[in-house]
PyMOL Python script that loads the backbone (N, CA, C, O; Angstrom):
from pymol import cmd

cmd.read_pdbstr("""\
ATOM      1  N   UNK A   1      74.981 111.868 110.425  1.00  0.00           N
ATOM      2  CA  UNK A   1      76.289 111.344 110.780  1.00  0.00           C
ATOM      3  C   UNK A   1      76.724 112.008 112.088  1.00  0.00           C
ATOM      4  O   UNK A   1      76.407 113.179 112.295  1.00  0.00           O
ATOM      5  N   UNK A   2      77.274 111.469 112.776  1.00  0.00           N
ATOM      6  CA  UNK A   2      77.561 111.599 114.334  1.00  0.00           C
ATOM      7  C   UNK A   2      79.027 111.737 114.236  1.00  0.00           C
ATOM      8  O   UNK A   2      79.406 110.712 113.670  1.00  0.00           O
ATOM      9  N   UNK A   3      80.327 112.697 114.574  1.00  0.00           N
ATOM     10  CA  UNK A   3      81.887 112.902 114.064  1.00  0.00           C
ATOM     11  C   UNK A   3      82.411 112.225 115.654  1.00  0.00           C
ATOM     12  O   UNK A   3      81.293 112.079 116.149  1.00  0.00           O
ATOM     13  N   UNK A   4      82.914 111.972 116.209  1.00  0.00           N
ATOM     14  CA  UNK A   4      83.846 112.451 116.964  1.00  0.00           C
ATOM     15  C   UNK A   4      85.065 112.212 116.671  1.00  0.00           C
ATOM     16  O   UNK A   4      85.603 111.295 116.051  1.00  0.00           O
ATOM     17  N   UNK A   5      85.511 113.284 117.265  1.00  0.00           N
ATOM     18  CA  UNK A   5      87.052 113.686 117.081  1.00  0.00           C
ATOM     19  C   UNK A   5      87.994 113.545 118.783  1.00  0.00           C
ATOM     20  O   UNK A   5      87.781 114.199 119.804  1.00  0.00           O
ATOM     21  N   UNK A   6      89.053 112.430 118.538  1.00  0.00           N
ATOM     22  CA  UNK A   6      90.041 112.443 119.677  1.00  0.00           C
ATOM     23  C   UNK A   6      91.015 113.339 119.473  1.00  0.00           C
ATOM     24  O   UNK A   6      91.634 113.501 118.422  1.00  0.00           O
ATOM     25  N   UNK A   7      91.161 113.973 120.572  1.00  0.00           N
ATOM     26  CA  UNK A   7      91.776 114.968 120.474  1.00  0.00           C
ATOM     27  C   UNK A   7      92.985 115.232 121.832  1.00  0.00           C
ATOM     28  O   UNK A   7      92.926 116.151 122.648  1.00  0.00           O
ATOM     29  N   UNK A   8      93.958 114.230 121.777  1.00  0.00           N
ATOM     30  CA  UNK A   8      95.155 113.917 122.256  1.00  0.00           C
ATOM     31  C   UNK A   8      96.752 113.484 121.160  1.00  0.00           C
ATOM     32  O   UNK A   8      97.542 112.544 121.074  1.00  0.00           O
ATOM     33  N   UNK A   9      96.536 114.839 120.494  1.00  0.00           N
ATOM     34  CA  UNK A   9      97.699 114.615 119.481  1.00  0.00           C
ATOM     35  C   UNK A   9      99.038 114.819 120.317  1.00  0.00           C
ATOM     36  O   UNK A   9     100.044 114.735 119.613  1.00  0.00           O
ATOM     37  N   UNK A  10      99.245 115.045 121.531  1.00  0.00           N
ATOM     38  CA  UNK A  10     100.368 115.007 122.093  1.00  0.00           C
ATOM     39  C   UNK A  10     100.711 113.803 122.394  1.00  0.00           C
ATOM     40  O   UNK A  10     101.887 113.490 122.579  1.00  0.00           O
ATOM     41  N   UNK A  11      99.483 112.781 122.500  1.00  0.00           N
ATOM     42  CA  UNK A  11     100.101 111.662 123.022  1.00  0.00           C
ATOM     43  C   UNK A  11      99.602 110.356 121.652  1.00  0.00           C
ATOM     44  O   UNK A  11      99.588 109.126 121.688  1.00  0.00           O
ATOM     45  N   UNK A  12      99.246 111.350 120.556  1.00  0.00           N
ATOM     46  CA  UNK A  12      99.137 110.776 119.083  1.00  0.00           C
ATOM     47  C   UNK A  12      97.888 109.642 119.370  1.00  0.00           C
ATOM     48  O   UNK A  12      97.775 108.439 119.136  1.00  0.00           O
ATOM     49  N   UNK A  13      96.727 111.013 120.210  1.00  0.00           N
ATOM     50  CA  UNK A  13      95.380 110.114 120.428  1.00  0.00           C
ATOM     51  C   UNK A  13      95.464 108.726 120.804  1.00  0.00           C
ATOM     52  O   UNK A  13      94.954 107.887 120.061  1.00  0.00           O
ATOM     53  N   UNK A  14      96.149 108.318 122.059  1.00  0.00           N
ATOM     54  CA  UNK A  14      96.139 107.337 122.039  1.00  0.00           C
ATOM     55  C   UNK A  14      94.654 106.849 123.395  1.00  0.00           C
ATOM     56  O   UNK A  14      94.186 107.502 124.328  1.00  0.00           O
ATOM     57  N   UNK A  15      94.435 105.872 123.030  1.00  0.00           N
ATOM     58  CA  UNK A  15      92.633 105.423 124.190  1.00  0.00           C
ATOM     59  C   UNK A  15      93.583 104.950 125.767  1.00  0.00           C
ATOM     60  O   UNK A  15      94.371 104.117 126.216  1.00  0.00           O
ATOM     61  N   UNK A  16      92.667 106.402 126.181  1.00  0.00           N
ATOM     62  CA  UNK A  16      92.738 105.817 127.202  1.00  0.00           C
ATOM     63  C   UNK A  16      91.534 105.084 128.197  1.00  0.00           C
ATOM     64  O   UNK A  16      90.495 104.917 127.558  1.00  0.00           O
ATOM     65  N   UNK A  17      91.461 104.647 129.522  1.00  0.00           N
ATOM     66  CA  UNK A  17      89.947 103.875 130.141  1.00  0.00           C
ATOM     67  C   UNK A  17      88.925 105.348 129.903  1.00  0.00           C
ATOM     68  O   UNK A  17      87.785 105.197 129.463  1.00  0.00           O
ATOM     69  N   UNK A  18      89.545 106.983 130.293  1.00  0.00           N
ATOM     70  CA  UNK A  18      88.543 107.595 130.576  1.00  0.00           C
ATOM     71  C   UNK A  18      87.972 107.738 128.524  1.00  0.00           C
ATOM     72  O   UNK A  18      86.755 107.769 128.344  1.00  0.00           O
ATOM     73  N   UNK A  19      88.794 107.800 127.374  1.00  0.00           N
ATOM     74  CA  UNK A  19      88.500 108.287 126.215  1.00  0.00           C
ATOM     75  C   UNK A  19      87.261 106.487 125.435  1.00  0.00           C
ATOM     76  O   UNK A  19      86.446 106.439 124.514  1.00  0.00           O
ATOM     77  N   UNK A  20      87.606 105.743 126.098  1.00  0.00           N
ATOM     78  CA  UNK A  20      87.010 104.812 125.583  1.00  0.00           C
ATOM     79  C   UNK A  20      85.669 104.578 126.304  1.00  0.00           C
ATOM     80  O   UNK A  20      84.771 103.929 125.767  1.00  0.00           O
ATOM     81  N   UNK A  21      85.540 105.162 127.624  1.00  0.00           N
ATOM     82  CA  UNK A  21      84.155 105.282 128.573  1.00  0.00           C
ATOM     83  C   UNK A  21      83.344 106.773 127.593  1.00  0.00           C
ATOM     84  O   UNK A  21      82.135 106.744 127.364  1.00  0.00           O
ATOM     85  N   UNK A  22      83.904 107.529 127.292  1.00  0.00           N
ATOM     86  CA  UNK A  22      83.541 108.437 126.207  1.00  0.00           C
ATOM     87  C   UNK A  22      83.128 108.107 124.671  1.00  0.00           C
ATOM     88  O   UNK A  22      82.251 108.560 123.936  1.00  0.00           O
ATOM     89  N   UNK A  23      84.027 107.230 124.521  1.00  0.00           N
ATOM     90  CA  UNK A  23      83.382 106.993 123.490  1.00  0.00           C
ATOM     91  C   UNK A  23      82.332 105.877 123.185  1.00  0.00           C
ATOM     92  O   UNK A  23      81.633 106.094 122.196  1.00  0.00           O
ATOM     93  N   UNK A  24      82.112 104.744 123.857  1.00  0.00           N
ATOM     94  CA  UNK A  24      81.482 104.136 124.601  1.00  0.00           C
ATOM     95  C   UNK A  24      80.073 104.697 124.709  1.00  0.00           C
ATOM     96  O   UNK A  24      79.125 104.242 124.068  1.00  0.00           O
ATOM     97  N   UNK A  25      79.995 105.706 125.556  1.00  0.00           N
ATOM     98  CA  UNK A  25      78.833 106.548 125.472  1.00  0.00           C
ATOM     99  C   UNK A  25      78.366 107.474 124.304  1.00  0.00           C
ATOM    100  O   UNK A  25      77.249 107.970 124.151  1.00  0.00           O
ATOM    101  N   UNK A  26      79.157 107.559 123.739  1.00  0.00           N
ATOM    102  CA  UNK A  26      78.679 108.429 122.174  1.00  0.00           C
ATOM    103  C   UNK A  26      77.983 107.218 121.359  1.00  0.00           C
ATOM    104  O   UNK A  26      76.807 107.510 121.143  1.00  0.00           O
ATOM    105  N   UNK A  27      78.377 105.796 120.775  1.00  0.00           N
ATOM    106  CA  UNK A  27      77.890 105.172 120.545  1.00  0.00           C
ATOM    107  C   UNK A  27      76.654 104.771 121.156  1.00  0.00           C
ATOM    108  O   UNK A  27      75.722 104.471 120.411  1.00  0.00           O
ATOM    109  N   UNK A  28      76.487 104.714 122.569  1.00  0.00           N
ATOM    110  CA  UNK A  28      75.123 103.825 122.826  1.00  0.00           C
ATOM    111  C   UNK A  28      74.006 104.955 122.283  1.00  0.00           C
ATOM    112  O   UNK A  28      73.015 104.818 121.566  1.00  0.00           O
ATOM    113  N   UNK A  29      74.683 106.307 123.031  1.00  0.00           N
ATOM    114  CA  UNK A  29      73.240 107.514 122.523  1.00  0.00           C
ATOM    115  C   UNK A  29      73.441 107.432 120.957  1.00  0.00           C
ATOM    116  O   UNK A  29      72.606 106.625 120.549  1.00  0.00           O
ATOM    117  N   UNK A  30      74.238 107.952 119.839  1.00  0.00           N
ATOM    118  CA  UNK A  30      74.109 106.870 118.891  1.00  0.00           C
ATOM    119  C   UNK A  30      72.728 105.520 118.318  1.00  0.00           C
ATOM    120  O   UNK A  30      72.074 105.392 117.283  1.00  0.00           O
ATOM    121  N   UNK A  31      72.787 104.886 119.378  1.00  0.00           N
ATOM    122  CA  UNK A  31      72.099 104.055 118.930  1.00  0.00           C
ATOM    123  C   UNK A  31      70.693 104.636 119.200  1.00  0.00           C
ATOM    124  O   UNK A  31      70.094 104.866 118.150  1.00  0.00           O
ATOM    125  N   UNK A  32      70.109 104.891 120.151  1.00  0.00           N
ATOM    126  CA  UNK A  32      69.140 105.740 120.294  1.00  0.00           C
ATOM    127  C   UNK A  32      68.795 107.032 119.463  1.00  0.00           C
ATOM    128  O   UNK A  32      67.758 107.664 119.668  1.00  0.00           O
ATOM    129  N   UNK A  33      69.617 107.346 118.624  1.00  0.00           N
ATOM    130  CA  UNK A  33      68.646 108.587 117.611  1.00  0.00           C
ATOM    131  C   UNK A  33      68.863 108.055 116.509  1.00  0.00           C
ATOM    132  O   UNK A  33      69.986 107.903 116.028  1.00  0.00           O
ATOM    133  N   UNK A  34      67.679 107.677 115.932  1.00  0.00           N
ATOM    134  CA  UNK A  34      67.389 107.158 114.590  1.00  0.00           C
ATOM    135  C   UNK A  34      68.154 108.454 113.373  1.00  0.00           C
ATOM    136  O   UNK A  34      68.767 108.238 112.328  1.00  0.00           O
ATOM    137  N   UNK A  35      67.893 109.434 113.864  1.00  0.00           N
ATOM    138  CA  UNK A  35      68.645 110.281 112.537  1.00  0.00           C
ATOM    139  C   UNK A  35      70.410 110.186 112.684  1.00  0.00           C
ATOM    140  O   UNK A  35      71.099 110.973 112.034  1.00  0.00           O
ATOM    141  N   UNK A  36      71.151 108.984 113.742  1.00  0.00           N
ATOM    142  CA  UNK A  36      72.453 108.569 112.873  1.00  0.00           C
ATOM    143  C   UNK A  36      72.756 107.454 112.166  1.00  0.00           C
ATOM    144  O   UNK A  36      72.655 106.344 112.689  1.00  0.00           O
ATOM    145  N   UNK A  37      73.154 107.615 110.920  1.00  0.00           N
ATOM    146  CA  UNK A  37      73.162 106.100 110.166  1.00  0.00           C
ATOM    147  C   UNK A  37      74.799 106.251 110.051  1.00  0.00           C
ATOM    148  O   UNK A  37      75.150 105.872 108.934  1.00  0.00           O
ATOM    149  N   UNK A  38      75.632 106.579 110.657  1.00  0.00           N
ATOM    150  CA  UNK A  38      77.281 106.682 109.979  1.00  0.00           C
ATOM    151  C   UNK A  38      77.526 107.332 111.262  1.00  0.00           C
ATOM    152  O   UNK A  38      76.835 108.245 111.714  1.00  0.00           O
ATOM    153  N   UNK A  39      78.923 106.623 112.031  1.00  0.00           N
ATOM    154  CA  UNK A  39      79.714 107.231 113.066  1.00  0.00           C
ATOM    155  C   UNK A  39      81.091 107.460 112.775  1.00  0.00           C
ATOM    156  O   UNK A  39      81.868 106.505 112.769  1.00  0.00           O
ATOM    157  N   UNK A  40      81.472 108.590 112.539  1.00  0.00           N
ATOM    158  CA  UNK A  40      82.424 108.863 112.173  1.00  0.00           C
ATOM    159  C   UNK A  40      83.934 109.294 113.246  1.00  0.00           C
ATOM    160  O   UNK A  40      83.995 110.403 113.778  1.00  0.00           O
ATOM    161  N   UNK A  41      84.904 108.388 113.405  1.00  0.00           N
ATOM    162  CA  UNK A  41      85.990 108.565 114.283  1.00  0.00           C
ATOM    163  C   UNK A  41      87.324 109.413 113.950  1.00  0.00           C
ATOM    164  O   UNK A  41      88.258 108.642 113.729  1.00  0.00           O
ATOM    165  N   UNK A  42      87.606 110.464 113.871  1.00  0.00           N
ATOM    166  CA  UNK A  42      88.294 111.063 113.414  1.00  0.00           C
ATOM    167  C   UNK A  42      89.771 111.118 114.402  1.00  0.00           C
ATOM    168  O   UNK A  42      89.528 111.026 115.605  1.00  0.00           O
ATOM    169  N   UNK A  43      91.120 111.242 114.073  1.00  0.00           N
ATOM    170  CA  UNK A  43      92.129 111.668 114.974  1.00  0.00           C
ATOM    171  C   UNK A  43      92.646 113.055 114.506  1.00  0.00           C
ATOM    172  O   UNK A  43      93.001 113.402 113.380  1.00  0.00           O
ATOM    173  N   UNK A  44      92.578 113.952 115.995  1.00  0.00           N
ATOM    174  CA  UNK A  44      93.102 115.284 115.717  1.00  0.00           C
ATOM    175  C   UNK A  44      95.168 115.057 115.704  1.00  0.00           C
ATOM    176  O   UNK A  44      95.866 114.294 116.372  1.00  0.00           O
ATOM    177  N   UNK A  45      95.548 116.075 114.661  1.00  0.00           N
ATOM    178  CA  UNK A  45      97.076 116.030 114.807  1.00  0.00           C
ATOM    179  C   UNK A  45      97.394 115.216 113.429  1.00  0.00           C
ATOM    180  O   UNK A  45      96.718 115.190 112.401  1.00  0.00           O
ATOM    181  N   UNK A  46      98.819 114.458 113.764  1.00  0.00           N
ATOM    182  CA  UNK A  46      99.282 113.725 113.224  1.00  0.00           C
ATOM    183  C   UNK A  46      98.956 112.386 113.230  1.00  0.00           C
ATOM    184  O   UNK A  46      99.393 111.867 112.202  1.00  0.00           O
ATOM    185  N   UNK A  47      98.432 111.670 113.871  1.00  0.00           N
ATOM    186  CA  UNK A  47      97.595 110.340 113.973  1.00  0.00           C
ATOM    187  C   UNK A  47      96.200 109.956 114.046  1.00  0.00           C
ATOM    188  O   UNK A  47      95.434 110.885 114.301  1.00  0.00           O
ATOM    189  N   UNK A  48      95.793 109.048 113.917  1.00  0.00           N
ATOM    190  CA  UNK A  48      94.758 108.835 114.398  1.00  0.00           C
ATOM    191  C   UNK A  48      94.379 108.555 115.393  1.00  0.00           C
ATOM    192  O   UNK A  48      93.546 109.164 116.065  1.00  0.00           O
ATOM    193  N   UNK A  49      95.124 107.251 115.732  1.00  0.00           N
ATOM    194  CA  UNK A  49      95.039 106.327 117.361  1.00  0.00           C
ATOM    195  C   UNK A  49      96.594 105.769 116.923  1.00  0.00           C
ATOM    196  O   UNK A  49      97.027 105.563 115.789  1.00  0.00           O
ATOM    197  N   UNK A  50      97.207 105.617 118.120  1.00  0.00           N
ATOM    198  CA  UNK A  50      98.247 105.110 118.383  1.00  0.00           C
ATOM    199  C   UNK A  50      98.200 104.057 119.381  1.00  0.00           C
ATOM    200  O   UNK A  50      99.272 103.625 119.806  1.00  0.00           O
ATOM    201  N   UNK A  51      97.229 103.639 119.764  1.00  0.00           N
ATOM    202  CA  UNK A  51      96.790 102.334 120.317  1.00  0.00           C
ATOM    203  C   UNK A  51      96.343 102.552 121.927  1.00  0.00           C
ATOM    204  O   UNK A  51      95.885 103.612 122.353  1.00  0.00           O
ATOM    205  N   UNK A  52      96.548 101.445 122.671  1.00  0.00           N
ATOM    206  CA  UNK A  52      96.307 102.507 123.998  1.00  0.00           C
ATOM    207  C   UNK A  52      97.143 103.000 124.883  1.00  0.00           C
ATOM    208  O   UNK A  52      98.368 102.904 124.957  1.00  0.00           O
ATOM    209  N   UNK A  53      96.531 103.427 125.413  1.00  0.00           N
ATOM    210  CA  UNK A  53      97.671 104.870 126.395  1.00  0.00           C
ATOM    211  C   UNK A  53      98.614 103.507 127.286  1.00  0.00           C
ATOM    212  O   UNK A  53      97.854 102.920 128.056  1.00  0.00           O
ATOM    213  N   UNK A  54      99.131 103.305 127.292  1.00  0.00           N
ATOM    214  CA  UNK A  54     100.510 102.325 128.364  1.00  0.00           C
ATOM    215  C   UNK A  54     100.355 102.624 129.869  1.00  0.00           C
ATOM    216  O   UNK A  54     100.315 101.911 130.871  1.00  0.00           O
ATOM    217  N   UNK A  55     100.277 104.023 129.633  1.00  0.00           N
ATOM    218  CA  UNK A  55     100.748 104.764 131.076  1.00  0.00           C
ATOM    219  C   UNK A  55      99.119 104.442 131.634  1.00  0.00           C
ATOM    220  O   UNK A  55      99.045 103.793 132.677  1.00  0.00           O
ATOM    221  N   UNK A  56      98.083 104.788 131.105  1.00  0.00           N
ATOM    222  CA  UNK A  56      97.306 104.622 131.580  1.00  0.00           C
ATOM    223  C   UNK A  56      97.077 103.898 131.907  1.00  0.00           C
ATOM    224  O   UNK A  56      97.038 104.093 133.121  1.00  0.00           O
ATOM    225  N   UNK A  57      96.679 102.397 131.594  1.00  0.00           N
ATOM    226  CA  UNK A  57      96.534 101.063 131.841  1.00  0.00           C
ATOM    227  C   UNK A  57      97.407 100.984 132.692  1.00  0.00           C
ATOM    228  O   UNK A  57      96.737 100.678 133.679  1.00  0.00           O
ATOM    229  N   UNK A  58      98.946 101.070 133.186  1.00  0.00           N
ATOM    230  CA  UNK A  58      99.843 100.495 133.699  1.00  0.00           C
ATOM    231  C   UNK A  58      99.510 101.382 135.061  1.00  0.00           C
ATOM    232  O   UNK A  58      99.666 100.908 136.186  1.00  0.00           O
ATOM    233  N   UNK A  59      99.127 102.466 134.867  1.00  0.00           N
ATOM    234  CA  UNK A  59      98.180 102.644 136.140  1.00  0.00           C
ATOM    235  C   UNK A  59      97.189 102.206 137.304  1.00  0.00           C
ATOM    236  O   UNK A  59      96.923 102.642 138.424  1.00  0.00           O
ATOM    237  N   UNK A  60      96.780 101.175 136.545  1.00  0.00           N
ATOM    238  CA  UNK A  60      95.439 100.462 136.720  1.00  0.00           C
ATOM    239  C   UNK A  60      95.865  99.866 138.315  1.00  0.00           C
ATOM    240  O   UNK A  60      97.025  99.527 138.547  1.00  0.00           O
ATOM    241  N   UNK A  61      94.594  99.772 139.549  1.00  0.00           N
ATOM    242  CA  UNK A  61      95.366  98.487 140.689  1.00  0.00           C
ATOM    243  C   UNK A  61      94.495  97.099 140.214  1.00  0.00           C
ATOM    244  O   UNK A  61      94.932  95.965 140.412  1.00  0.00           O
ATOM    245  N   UNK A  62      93.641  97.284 139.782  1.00  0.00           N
ATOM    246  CA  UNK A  62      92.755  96.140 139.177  1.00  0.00           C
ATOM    247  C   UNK A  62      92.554  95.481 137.556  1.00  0.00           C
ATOM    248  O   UNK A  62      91.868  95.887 136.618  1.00  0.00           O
ATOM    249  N   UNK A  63      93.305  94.503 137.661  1.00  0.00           N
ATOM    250  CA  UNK A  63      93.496  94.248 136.576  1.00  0.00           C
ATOM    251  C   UNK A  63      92.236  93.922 135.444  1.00  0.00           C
ATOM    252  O   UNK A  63      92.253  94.006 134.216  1.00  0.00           O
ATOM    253  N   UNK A  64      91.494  93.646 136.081  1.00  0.00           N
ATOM    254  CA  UNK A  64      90.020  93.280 135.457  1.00  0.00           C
ATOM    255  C   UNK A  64      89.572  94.395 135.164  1.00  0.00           C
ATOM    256  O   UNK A  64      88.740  94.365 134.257  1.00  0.00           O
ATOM    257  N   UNK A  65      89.960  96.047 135.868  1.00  0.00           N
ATOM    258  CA  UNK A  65      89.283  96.950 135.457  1.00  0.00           C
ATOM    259  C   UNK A  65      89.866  97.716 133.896  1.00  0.00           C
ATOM    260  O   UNK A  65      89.388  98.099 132.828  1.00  0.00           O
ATOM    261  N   UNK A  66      91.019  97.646 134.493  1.00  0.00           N
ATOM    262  CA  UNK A  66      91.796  97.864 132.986  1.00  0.00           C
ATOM    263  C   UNK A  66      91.242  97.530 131.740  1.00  0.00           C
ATOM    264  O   UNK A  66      91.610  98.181 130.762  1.00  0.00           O
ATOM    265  N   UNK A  67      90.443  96.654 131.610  1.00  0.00           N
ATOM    266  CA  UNK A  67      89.959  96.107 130.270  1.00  0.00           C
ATOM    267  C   UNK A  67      88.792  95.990 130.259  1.00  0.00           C
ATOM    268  O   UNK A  67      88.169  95.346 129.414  1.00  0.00           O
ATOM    269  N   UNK A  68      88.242  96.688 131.342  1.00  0.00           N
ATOM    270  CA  UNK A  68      86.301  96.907 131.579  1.00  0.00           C
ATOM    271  C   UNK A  68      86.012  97.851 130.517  1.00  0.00           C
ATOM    272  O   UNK A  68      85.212  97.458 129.668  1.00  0.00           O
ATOM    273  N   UNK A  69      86.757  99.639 130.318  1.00  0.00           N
ATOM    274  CA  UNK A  69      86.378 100.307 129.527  1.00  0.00           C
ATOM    275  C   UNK A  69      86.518  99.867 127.752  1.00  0.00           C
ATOM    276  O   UNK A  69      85.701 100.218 126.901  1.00  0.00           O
ATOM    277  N   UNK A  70      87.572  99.154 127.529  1.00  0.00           N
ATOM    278  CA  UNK A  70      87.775  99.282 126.424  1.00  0.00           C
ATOM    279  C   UNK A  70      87.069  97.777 125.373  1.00  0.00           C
ATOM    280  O   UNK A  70      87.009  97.657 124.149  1.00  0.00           O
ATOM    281  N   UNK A  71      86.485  96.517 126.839  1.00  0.00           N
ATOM    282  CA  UNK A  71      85.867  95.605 126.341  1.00  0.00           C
ATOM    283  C   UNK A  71      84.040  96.548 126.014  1.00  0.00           C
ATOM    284  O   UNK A  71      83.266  96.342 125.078  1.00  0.00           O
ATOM    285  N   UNK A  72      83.907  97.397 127.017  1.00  0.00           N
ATOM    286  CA  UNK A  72      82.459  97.980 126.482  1.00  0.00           C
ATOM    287  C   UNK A  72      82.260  98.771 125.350  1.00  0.00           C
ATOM    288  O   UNK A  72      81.261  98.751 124.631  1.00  0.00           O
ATOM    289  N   UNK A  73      83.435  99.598 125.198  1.00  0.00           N
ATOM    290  CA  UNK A  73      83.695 100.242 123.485  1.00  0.00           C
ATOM    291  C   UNK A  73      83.466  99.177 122.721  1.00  0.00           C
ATOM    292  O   UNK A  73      82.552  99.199 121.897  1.00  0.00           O
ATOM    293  N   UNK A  74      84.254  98.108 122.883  1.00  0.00           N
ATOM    294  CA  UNK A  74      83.792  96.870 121.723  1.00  0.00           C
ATOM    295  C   UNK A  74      82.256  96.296 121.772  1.00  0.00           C
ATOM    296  O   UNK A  74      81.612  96.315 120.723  1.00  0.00           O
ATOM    297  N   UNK A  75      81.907  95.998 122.470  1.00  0.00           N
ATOM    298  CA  UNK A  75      80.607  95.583 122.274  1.00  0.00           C
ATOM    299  C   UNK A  75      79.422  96.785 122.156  1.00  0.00           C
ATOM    300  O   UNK A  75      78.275  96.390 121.947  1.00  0.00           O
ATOM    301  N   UNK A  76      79.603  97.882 122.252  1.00  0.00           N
ATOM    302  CA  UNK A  76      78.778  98.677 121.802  1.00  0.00           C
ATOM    303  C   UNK A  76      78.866  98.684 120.357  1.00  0.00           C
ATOM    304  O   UNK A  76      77.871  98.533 119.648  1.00  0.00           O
ATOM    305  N   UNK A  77      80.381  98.907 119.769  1.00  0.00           N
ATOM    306  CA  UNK A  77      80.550  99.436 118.059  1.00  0.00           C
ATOM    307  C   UNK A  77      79.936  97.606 117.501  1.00  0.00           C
ATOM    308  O   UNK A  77      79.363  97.413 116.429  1.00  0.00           O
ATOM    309  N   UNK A  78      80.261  96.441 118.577  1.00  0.00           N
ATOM    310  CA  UNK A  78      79.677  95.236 117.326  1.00  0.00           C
ATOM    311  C   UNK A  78      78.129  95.604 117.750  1.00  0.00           C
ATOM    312  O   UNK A  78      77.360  95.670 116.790  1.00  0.00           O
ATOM    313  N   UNK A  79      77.584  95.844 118.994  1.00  0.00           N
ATOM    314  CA  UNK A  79      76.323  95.971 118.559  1.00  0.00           C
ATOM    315  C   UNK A  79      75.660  97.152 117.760  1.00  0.00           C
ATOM    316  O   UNK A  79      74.460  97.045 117.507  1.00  0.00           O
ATOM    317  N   UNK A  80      76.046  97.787 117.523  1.00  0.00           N
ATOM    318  CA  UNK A  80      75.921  99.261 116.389  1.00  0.00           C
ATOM    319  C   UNK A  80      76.023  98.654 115.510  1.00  0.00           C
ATOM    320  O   UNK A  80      74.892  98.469 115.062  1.00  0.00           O
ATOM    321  N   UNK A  81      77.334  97.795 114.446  1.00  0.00           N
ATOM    322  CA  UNK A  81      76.925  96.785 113.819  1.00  0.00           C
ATOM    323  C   UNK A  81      75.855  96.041 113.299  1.00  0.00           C
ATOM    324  O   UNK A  81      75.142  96.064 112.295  1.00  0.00           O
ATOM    325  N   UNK A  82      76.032  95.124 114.701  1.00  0.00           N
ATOM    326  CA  UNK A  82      74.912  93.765 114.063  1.00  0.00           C
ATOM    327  C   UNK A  82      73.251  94.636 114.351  1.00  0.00           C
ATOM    328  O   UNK A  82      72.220  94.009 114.106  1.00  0.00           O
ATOM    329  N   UNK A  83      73.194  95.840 114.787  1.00  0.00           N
ATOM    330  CA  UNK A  83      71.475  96.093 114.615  1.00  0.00           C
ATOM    331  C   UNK A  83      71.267  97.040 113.310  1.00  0.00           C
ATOM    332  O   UNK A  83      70.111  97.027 112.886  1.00  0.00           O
ATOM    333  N   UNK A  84      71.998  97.691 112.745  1.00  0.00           N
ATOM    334  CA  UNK A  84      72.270  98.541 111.188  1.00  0.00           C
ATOM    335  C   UNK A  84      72.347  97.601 110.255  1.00  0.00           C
ATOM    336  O   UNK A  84      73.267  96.859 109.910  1.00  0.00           O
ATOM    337  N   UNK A  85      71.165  97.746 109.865  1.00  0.00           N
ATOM    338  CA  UNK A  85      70.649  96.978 107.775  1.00  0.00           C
ATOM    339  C   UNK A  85      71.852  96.822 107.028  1.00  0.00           C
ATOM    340  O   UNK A  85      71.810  96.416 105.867  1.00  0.00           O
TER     341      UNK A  85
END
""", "prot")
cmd.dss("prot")
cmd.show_as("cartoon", "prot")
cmd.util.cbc("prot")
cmd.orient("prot")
C-alpha cells in the first residue's frame, strides 16, 4: 500500500495545480511497482480535502492551464482503475 498524506491543514488540504502535479506523479510511479495494490489518500488536520485551492486557480493567466493539473490527476487515478483486477 502506497499512503500519501496532504498536508495543508491550514488551508483544510485544499488541491492545489502544484499538490495535484504531486499527486499525479505518485500515482503513475504507483503504477509501475507491482508491489502496490491499494493507494491510500489521507488528509492531515481537520479535513481531508476541502476542494480546490480558489486562490490558486484564480491565479492562473491561462485558463486552459488551470485545469491541465487536476484533469491529469483524473486520468491517472481512472487509469489505476481500469488496469487493477
Amino acid at each position: 500500500m502506497l499512503t500519501l498524506s496532504l498536508n495543508r491543514p491550514s488551508r483544510k488540504n485544499a488541491l492545489s495545480g502544484d499538490l495535484y502535479d504531486a499527486l499525479t506523479q505518485a500515482h503513475q510511479l504507483a503504477e509501475t511497482d507491482a508491489s502496490v495494490r491499494c493507494v491510500l489518500i489521507r488528509g492531515e488536520g481537520d479535513a481531508f480535502i476541502a476542494g480546490n485551492d480558489l486562490a490558486d486557480f484564480k491565479g492562473a493567466v491561462d485558463p486552459a492551464q488551470v485545469m491541465r493539473p487536476s484533469h491529469a490527476f483524473m486520468q491517472a487515478m481512472a487509469k489505476a482503475i481500469a488496469s487493477r483486477p
